[in-house]
Kinemage of the C-alpha trace (Angstrom):
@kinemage 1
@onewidth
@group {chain A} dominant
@subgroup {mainchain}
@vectorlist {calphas} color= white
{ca unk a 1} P -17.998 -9.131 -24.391
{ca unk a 2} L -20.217 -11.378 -22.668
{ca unk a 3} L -23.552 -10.264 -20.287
{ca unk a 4} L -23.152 -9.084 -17.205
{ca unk a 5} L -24.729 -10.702 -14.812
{ca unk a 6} L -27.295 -9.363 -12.033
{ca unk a 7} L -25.723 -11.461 -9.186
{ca unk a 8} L -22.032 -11.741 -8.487
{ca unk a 9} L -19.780 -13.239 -5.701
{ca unk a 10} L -18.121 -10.669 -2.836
{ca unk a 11} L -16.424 -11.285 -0.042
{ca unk a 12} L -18.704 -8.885 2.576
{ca unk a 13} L -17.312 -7.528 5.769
{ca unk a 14} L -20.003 -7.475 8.883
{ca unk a 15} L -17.809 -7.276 11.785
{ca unk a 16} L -14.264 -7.917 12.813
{ca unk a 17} L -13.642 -11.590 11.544
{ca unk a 18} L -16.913 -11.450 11.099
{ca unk a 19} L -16.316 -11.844 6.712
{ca unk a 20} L -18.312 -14.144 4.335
{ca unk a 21} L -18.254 -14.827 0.611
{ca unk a 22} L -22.166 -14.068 -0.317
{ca unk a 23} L -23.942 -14.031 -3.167
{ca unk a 24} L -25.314 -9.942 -3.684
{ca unk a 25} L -26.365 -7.579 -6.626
{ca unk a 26} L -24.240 -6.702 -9.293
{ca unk a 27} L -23.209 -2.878 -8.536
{ca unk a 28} L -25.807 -0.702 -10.491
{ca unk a 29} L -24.139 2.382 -12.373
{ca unk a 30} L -25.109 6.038 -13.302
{ca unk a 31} L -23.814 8.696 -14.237
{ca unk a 32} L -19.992 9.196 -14.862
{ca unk a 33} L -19.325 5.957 -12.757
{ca unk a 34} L -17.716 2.827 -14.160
{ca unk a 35} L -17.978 -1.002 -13.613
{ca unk a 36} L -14.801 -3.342 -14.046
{ca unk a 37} L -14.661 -6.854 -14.519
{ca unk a 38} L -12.090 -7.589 -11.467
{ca unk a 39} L -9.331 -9.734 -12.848
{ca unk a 40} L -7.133 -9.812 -9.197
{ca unk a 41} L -7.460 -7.510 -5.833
{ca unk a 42} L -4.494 -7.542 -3.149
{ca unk a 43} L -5.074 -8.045 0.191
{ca unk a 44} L -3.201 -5.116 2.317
{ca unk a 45} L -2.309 -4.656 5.912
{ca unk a 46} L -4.631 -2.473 6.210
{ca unk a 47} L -7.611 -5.123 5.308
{ca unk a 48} L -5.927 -7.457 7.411
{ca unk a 49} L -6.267 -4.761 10.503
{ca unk a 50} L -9.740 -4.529 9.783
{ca unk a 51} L -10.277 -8.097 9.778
{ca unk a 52} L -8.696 -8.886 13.035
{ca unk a 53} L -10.824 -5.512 14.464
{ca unk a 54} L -7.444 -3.751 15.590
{ca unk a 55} L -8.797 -0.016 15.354
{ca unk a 56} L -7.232 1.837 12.196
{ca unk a 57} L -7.067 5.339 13.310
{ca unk a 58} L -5.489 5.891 17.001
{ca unk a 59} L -7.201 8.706 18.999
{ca unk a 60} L -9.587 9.815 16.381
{ca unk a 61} L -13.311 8.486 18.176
{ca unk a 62} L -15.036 9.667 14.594
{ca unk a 63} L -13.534 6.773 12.547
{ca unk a 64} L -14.636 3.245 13.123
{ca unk a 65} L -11.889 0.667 13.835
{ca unk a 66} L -12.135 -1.657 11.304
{ca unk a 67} L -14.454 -1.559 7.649
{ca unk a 68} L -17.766 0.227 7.921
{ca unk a 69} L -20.103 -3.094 7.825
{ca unk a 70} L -21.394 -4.341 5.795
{ca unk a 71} L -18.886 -3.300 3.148
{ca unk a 72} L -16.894 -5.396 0.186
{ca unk a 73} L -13.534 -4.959 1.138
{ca unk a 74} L -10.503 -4.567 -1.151
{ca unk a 75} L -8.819 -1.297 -2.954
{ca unk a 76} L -5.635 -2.746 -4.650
{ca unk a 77} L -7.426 -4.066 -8.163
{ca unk a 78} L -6.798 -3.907 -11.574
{ca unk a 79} L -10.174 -4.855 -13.776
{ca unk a 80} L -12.062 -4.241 -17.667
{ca unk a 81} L -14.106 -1.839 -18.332
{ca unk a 82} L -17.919 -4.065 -18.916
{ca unk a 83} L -19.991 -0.745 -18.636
{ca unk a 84} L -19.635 2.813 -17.476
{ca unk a 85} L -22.490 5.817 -17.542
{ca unk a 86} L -23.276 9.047 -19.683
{ca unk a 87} L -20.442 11.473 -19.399
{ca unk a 88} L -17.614 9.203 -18.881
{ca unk a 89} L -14.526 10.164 -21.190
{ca unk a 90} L -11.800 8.594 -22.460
{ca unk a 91} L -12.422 5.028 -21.265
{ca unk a 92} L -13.594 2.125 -23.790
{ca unk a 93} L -15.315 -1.221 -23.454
{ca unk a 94} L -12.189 -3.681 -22.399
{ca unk a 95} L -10.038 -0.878 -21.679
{ca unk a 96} L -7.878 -2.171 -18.283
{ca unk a 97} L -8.050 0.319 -15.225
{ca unk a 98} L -6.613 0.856 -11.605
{ca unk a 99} L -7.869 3.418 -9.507
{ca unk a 100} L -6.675 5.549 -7.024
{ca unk a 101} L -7.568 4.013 -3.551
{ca unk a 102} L -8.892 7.259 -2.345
{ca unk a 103} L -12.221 9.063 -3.963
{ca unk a 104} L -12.106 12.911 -3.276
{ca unk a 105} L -14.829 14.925 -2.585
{ca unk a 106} L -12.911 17.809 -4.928
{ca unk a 107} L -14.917 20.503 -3.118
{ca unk a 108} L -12.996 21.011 0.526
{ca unk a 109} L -9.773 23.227 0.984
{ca unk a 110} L -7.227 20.366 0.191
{ca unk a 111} L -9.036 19.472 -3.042
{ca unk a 112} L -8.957 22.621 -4.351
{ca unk a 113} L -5.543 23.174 -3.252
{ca unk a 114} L -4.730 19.894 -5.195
{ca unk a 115} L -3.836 17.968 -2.188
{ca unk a 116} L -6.556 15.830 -2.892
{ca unk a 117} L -4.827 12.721 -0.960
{ca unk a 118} L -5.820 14.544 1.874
{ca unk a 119} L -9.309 15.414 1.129
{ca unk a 120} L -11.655 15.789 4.199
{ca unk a 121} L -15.191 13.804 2.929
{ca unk a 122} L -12.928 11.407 1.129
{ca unk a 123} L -14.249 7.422 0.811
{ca unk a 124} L -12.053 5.228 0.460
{ca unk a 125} L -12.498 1.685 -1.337
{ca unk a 126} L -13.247 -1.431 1.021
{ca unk a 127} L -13.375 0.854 4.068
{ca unk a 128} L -17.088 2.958 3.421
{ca unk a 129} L -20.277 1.810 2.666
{ca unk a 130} L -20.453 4.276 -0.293
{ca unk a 131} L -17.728 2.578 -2.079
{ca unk a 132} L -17.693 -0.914 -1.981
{ca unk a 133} L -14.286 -2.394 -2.550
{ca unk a 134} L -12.930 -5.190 -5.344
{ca unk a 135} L -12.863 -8.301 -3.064
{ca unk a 136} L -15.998 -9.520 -5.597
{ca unk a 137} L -16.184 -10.182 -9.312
{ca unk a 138} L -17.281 -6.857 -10.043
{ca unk a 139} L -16.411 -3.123 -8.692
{ca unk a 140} L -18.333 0.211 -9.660
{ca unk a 141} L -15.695 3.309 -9.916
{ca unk a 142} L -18.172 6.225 -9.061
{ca unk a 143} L -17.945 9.679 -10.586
{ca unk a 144} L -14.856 11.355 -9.341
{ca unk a 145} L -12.258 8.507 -8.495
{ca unk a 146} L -9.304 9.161 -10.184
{ca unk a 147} L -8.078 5.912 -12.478
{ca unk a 148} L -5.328 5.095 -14.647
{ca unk a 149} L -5.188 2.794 -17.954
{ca unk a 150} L -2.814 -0.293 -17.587
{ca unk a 151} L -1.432 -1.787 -20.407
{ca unk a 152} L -2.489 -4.927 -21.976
{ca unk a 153} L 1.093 -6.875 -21.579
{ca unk a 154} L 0.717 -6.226 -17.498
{ca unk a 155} L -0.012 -9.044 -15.735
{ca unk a 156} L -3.311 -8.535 -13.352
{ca unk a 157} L -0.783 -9.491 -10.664
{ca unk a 158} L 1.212 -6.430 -11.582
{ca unk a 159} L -1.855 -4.305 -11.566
{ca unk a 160} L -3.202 -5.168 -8.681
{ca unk a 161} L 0.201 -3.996 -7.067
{ca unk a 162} L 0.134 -0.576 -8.826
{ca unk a 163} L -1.460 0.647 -5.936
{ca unk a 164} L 0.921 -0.806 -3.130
{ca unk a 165} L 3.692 0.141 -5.299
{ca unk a 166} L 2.359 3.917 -6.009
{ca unk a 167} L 2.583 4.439 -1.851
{ca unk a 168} L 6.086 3.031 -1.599
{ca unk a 169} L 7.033 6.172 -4.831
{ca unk a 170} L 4.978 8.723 -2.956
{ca unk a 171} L 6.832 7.797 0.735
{ca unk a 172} L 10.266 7.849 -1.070
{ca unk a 173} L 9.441 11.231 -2.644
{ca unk a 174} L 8.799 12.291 0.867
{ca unk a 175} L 12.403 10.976 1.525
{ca unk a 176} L 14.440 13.725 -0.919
{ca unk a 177} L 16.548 11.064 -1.298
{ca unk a 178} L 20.255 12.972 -2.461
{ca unk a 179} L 22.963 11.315 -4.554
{ca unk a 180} L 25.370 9.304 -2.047
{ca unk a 181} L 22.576 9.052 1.206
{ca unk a 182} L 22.787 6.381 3.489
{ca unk a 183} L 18.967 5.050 3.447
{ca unk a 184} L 17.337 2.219 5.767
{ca unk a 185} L 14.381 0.996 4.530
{ca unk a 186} L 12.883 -0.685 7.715
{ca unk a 187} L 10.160 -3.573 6.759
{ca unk a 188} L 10.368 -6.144 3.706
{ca unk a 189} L 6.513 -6.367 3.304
{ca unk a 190} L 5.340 -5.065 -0.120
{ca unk a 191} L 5.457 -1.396 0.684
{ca unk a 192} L 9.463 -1.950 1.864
{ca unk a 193} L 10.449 -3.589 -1.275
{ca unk a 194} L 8.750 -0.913 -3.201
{ca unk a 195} L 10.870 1.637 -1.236
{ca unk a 196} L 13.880 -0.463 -1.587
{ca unk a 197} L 13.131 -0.789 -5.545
{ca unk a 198} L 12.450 2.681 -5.840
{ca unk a 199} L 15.254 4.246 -3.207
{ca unk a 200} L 17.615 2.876 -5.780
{ca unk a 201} L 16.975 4.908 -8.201
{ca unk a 202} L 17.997 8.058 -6.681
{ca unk a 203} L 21.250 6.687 -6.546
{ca unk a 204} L 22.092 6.153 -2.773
{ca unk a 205} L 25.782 5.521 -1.387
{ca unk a 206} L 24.177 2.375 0.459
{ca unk a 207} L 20.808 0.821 0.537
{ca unk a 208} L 20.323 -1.126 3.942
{ca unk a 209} L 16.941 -3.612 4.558
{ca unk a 210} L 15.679 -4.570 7.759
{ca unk a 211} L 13.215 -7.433 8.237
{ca unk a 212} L 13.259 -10.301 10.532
{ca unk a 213} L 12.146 -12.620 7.756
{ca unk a 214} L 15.205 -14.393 6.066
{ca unk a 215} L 12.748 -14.923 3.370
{ca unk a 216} L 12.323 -11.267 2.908
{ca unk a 217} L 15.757 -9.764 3.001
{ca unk a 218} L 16.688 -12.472 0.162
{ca unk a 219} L 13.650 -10.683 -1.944
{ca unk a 220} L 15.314 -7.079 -0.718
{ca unk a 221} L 18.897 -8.062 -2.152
{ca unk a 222} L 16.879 -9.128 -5.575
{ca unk a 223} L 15.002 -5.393 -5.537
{ca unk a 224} L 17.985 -3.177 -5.041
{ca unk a 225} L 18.967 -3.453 -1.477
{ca unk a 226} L 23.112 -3.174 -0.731
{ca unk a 227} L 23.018 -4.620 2.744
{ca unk a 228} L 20.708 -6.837 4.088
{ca unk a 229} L 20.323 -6.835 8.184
{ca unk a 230} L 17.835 -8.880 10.766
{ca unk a 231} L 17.446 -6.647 14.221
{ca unk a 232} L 16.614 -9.421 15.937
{ca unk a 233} L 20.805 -11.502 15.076
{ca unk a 234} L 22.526 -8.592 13.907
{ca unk a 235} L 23.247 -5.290 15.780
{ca unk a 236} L 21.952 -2.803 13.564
{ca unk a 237} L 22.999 0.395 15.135
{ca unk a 238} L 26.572 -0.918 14.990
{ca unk a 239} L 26.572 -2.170 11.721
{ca unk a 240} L 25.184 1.153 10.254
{ca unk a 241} L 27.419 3.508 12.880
{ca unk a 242} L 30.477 1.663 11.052
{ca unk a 243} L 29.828 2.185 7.602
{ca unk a 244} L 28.801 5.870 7.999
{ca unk a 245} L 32.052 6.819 11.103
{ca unk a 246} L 29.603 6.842 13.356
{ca unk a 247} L 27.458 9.640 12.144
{ca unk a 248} L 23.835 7.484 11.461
{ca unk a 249} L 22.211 6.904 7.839
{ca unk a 250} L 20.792 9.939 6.307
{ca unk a 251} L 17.188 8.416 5.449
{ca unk a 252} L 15.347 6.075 7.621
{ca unk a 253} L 11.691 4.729 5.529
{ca unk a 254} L 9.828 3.200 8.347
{ca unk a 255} L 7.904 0.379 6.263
{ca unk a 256} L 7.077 -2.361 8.978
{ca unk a 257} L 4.263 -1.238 11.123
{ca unk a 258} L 6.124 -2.332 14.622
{ca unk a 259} L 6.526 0.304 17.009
{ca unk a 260} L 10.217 -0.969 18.056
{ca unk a 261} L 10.793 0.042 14.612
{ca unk a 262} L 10.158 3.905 15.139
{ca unk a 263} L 12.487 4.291 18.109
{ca unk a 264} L 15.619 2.346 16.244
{ca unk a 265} L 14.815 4.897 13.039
{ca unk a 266} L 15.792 7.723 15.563
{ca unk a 267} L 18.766 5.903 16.843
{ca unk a 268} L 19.771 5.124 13.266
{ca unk a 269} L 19.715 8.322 11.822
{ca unk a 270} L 21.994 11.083 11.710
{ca unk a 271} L 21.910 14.399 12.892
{ca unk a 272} L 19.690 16.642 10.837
{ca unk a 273} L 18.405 13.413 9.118
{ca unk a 274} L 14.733 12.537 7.738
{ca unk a 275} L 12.505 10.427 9.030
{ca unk a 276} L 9.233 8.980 6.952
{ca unk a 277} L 6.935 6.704 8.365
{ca unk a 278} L 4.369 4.856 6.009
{ca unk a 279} L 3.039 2.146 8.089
{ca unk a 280} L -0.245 0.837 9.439
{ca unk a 281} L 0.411 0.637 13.463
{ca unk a 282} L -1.332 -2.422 15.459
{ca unk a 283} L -0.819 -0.319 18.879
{ca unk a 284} L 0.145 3.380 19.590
{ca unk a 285} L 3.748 4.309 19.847
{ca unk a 286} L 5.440 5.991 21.953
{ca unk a 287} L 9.280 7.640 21.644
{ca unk a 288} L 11.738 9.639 23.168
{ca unk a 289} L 11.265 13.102 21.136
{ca unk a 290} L 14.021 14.979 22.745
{ca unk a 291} L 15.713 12.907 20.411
{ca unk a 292} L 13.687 14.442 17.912
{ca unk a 293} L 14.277 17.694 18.838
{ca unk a 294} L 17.207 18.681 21.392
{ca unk a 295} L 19.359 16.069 20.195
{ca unk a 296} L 19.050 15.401 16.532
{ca unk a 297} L 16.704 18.181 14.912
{ca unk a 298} L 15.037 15.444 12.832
{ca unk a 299} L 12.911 16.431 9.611
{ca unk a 300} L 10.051 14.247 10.562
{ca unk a 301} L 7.608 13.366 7.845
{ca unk a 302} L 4.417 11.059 6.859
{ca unk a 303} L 3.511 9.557 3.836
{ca unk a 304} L -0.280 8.539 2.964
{ca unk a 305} L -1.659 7.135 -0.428
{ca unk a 306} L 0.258 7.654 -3.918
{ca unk a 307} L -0.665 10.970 -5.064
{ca unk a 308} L 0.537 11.385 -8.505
{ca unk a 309} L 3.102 8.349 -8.436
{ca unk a 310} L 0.329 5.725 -10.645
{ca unk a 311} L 1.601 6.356 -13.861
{ca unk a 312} L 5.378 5.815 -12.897
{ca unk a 313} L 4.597 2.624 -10.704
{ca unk a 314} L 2.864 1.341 -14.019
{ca unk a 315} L 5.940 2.092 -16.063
{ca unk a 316} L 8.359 0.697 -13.869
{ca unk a 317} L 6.492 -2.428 -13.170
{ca unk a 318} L 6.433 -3.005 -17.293
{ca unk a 319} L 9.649 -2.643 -17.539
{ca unk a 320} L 10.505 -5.332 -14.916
{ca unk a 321} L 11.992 -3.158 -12.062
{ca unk a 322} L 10.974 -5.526 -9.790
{ca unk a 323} L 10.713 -9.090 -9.251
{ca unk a 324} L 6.938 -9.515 -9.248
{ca unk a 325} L 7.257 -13.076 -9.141
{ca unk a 326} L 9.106 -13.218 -5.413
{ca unk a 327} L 6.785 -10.912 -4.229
{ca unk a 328} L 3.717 -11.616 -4.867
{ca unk a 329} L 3.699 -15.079 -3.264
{ca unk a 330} L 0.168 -15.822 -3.300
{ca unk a 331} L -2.777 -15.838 -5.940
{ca unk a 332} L -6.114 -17.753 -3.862
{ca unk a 333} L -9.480 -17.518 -5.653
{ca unk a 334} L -12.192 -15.576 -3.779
{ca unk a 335} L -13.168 -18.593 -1.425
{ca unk a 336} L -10.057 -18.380 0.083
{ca unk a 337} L -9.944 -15.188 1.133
{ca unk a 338} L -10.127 -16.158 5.272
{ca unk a 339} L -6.431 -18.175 4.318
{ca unk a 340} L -5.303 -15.048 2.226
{ca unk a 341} L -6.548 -12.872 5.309
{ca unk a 342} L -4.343 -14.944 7.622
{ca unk a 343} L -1.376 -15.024 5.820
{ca unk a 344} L -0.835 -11.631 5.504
{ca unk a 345} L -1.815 -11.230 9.575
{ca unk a 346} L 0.862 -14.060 10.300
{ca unk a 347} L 3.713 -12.828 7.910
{ca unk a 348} L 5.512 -15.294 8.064
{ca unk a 349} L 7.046 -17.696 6.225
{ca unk a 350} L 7.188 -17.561 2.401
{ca unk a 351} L 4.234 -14.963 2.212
{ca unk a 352} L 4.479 -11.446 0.453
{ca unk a 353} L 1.967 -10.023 -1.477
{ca unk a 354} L -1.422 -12.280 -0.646
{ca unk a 355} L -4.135 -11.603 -3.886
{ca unk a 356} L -7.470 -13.010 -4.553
{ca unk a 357} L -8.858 -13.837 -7.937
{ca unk a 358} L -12.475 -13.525 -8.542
């Protein structure tokens, strides 16, 4: 294995579009943490968000609104192991990892109630000072992130959408998708096919996409979807009132980060149906929630991170579940990242899944 180097290249966030490639120190280890080689890091929405300076948390005045600068930015890697500290188990020299994007604190109530997705002191890759994200040719895992081993014939595109692709599992276990459920899967992006890929699985009477991107509801048809609809030619409401007499779809995954989206999930759904939103919001929304209530008794729920879904998305993406090669669209080397940045703000187009390359 060869050296590793003191210096490395990172892409370093000071500021909303305030981002530069520099030159810094190679991430020093100790104890229980771990350094990877970064062979590919995906750019998400969320990065994107940062980037433009759109604030990431509505309402809440103790987060910042975009990454905590100066900070490397990136959380959806895959990388080999070059070096890792006293009291690390069960990893080897070359061994390839992902990890979690979240690093629990393991000490507050939702740690030790397992919920550690929801862990109060939590940093997060690419967003905290304390743990500098992947968007360089090296990233330290510090003691207590929680990582997974990917297999050797797994593409570093395919592990660096492990990640993206444990979310869209954890939202559609939030689902409770049943045998025969109408399900809408609002949003094409990444997370949206995920859903769509792994929606069918549970073995829904119909599987219905919504993007506005022709582009993207070709990709949905390829992971799964039955129906393919855009809001902005077809009438959506009509076309899912007829194939379910008028009742509404039973599911409704709200994957596409527009607010118009939210308030056409509630006219969508059913009485008594479930409602999950997994998105990353540009503005706040606001709805109707008599509609909620009075009217439909919805089962509203969120979805956040991937909690316990890693090993599955690893197993489904080796055995070809699906097509990697439509979605992720875009593989730029690390002195491209303000194009990569940009494509996945536009949307538009041809572009998916936007990942750097160190």
């Amino acid at each position: 294995m060869d050296a590793i180097p003191r210096r490395m290249r990172a892409v370093v966030c000071h500021g909303p579009e305030d981002y530069r490639q520099e030159e810094v120190d190679v991430p020093a280890i100790g104890p229980g943490d771990v350094l990877l080689r970064v062979q590919a890091v995906g750019i998400c929405a969320s990065d994107a968000k940062c980037f433009s300076g759109a604030p990431l948390f509505w309402g809440d005045a103790d987060r910042p609104g975009y990454c905590q600068a100066p900070v490397i930015p990136g959380h959806e890697f895959v990388g080999e192991v070059v070096a890792f500290g006293g009291g690390v188990r069960g990893v080897a020299l070359g061994d390839r990892l992902v990890s979690e994007q979240i690093v629990p604190c393991w000490q507050c109530r939702y740690c030790r109630r397992g919920q550690y997705w929801m862990c109060m002191d939590n940093a997060i890759y690419g967003f905290r000072r304390r743990t500098p994200g992947a968007m360089a040719e090296y990233v330290r895992l510090p003691e207590g992130e929680i990582h997974h081993r990917v297999p050797a014939d797994l593409s570093a595109a395919a592990g660096a959408f492990v990640e993206p692709l444990a979310c869209s599992l954890h939202a559609v276990d939030r689902a409770d998708i049943r045998l025969g459920d109408v399900v809408v899967v609002a949003g094409c992006g990444p997370l949206g096919l995920g859903m769509i890929a792994a929606a069918r699985l549970r073995g829904p009477g119909r599987l219905i996409a919504l993007d506005t991107r022709p582009a993207r509801l070709e990709v949905a048809l390829a992971c799964g979807a039955d129906l393919a609809l855009d809001p902005q030619r077809d009438d959506v409401v009509a076309e899912v009132m007829g194939l379910t007499e008028g009742y509404g779809c039973d599911v409704y995954l709200e994957a596409s980060g527009h607010p118009s989206a939210v308030g056409q999930g509630l006219r969508l759904l059913r009485k008594l149906g479930t409602f999950v939103e997994f998105s990353v919001m540009r503005e706040p929304v606001t709805v109707d929630w008599t509609i909620i209530g009075d009217s439909k008794e919805l089962d509203i729920r969120g979805s956040h991170l991937g909690p316990f879904c890693y090993p599955t998305a690893i197993g489904l993406l080796q055995r070809g579940h699906l097509p990697l090669e439509r979605i992720v669209t875009h593989q730029l080397p690390l002195d491209r990242f303000h194009e990569g940045m940009r494509l996945v703000l536009a949307g538009q187009g041809s572009s998916i899944k936007v990942q750097l390359i160190p």
